[in-house]
C-alpha positions, 0 to 999 in steps of 0.5 A: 500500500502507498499508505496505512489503510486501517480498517475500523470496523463493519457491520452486516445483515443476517444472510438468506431469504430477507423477505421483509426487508428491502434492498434500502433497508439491507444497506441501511441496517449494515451502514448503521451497524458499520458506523455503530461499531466504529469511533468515528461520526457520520460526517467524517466519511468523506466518501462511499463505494457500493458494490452490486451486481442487480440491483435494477434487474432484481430491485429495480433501484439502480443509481445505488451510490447516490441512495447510499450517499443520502444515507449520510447528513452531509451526502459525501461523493458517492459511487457504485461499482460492479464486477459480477461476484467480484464487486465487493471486493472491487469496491474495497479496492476503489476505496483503496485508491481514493485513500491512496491517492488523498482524494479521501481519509475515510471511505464507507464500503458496502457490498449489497444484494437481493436476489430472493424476491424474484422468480428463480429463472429471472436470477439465472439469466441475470447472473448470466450477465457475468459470462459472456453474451456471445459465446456462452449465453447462446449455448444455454449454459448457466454458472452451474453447468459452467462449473460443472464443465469446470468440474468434470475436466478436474475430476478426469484430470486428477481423478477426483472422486464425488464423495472427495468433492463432497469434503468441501461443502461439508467443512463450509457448514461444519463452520457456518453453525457457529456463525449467527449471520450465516443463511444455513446453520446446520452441519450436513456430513459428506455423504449427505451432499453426495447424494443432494439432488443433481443440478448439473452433473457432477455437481449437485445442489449442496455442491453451489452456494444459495440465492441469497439476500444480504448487506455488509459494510466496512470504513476504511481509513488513512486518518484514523488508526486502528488494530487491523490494516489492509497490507494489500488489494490486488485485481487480477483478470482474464478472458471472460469466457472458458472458451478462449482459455488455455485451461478451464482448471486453473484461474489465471485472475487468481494467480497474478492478483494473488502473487502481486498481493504477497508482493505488496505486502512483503509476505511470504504464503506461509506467513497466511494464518487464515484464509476466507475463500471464494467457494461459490462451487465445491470445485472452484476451492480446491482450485483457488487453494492450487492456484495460490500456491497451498497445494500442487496441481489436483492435489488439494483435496488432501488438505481437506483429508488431512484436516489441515482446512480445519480451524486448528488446521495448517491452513483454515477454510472459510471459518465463517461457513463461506458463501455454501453456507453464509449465503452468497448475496453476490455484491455482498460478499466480498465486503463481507469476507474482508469484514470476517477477516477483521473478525478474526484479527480482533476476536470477534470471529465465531470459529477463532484461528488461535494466533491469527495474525496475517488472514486473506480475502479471496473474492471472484467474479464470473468464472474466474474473470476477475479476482479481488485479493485483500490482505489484512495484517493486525499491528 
């Protein structure tokens, strides 16, 4: 970072199916909560950045930067931003460069969506939006059957089983008990997602993270201090569609926003204590974990095995119950996993990582087009 960026604290929405609540109360209820937890006044924000995804197609109220800068008696500048799943973490990056830049000492970050209060296809073809419109669309795929795609060429390649993908989502709501915000709170063991109804072969529907509702914020700051700072934000892309890919197993946004962040903050990978992870599908874990270097190719499954996921693992997964079972409100999200870090590094995490000292945001958007990694480090 150009400069200390603190983060003072956050607050969120319960995550699931919020049917009384509005797309404007969600976001109300986490700035209030965001402001409530920290030291500082409303009108010492000088600058607000939404992430979402849908607000006009499943809300229909767009022009979310304006709404959420009313929120505040004194209306500071205000914009939204959107990068499919990847908003959230978008947005904390924007603010990052408004505090770097001096453009802003304090940034009020949120992540929001709601998804629940539209027909089911409607949400499908809308997250579609995220793929590509010539040469995915067209093939009638939707994100399961692109991960499925995805899946099937992993399985084949490094001869996973489907009771092995299984462990994934199993740790994800082993953790999610715990957790008061999380949409499901409830431990499902391996062999029960096996046989979960298919939605698109191999993955079945405890293998995919939920339609979800929900709201998270966070202040960042360059002028007022904190325990936790943002040691770096790193983007990374790549081509929208599996198609033009050199492989469809491996996210090449991952691997250089991941490297250029470690670069940024002067770590080494086994300085990471903790680790809030991307699983919008069983698979796309088991990649993520391979592309950032914590296991060879094909091989991470073994973490799982080994326990070293575990929240006295090696290397802790997803100890909030990740998007399988907090919920995936897709502006949302990655907002949320930076706020679960700060949780972790102040101790206020629901599963505490004994010791956690340096933690990691991973959040993505599409199929691996785009990826937001965000490290946080307490002082």
């Amino acid at each position: 970072m150009l400069q200390p960026v603190y983060v003072l604290g956050g607050g969120q929405t319960k995550f699931g199916e919020l049917w009384d609540f509005s797309l404007a109360d969600l976001i109300r209820s986490a700035v209030d909560g965001a402001i409530a937890a920290t030291k500082i006044l409303p009108t010492d924000i000088d600058a607000v950045v939404i992430g979402n995804m849908l607000g006009g197609e499943t809300a229909e109220q767009a022009h979310l930067g304006t709404f959420c800068s009313s929120l505040l008696p004194h209306h500071p500048p205000a914009l939204r931003v959107e990068a499919a799943c990847a908003s959230g973490g978008i947005a904390i990056h924007t603010a990052c460069a408004l505090l770097e830049s001096n453009r802003a000492e304090t940034v009020l970050v949120i992540g929001a969506e709601k998804l629940t209060d539209v027909a089911g296809e409607l949400v499908t073809s809308a997250l579609m939006h995220a793929a590509d419109a010539e040469k995915d669309g067209p093939s009638g795929l939707t994100f399961p059957g692109i991960f499925a795609l995805t899946a099937t060429a992993y399985m084949h390649k490094y001869n996973l089983s489907r009771d092995d993908l299984s462990l994934v989502s199993a740790l994800s709501h082993k953790a999610a008990v715990k957790n008061p915000y999380a949409q499901f709170r409830k431990e499902i063991p391996a062999a029960s997602i096996s046989r979960s109804p298919l939605v698109a072969d191999p993955l079945r529907l405890l293998d995919c993270s939920p339609i979800t509702d929900g709201a998270a914020a966070l202040i960042l700051s360059t002028k007022h201090e904190s325990g936790v700072r943002l040691a770096a934000s790193q983007i990374g892309t790549e081509a929208l569609s599996l198609t033009d890919r050199a492989s469809i197993t491996s996210f090449t946004s991952t691997k250089t926003a991941f490297a250029n962040a470690l670069s940024e903050a002067g770590w080494k990978r086994n300085d990471i204590d903790a680790i809030e992870l991307h699983d919008c599908f069983s698979i796309a874990s088991l990649i993520h974990l391979e592309d950032m270097g914590f296991a060879p190719e094909g091989e991470a499954i073994q973490l799982y095995k080994q326990g070293d996921t575990d929240i006295d693992g090696a290397c802790p997964i997803n100890t909030s119950g990740g998007l399988k079972a907090c919920g995936h409100p897709i502006g949302a999200t990655g907002v949320k996993q930076v706020l679960d870090c700060f949780k972790q590094l102040t101790k206020q995490a629901p599963n505490q990582v004994q010791n956690a000292k340096r933690v990691l945001a991973h959040n993505l958007g599409g199929v691996g087009a785009t990826c937001t990694i965000h490290l946080l480090e307490s002082i």
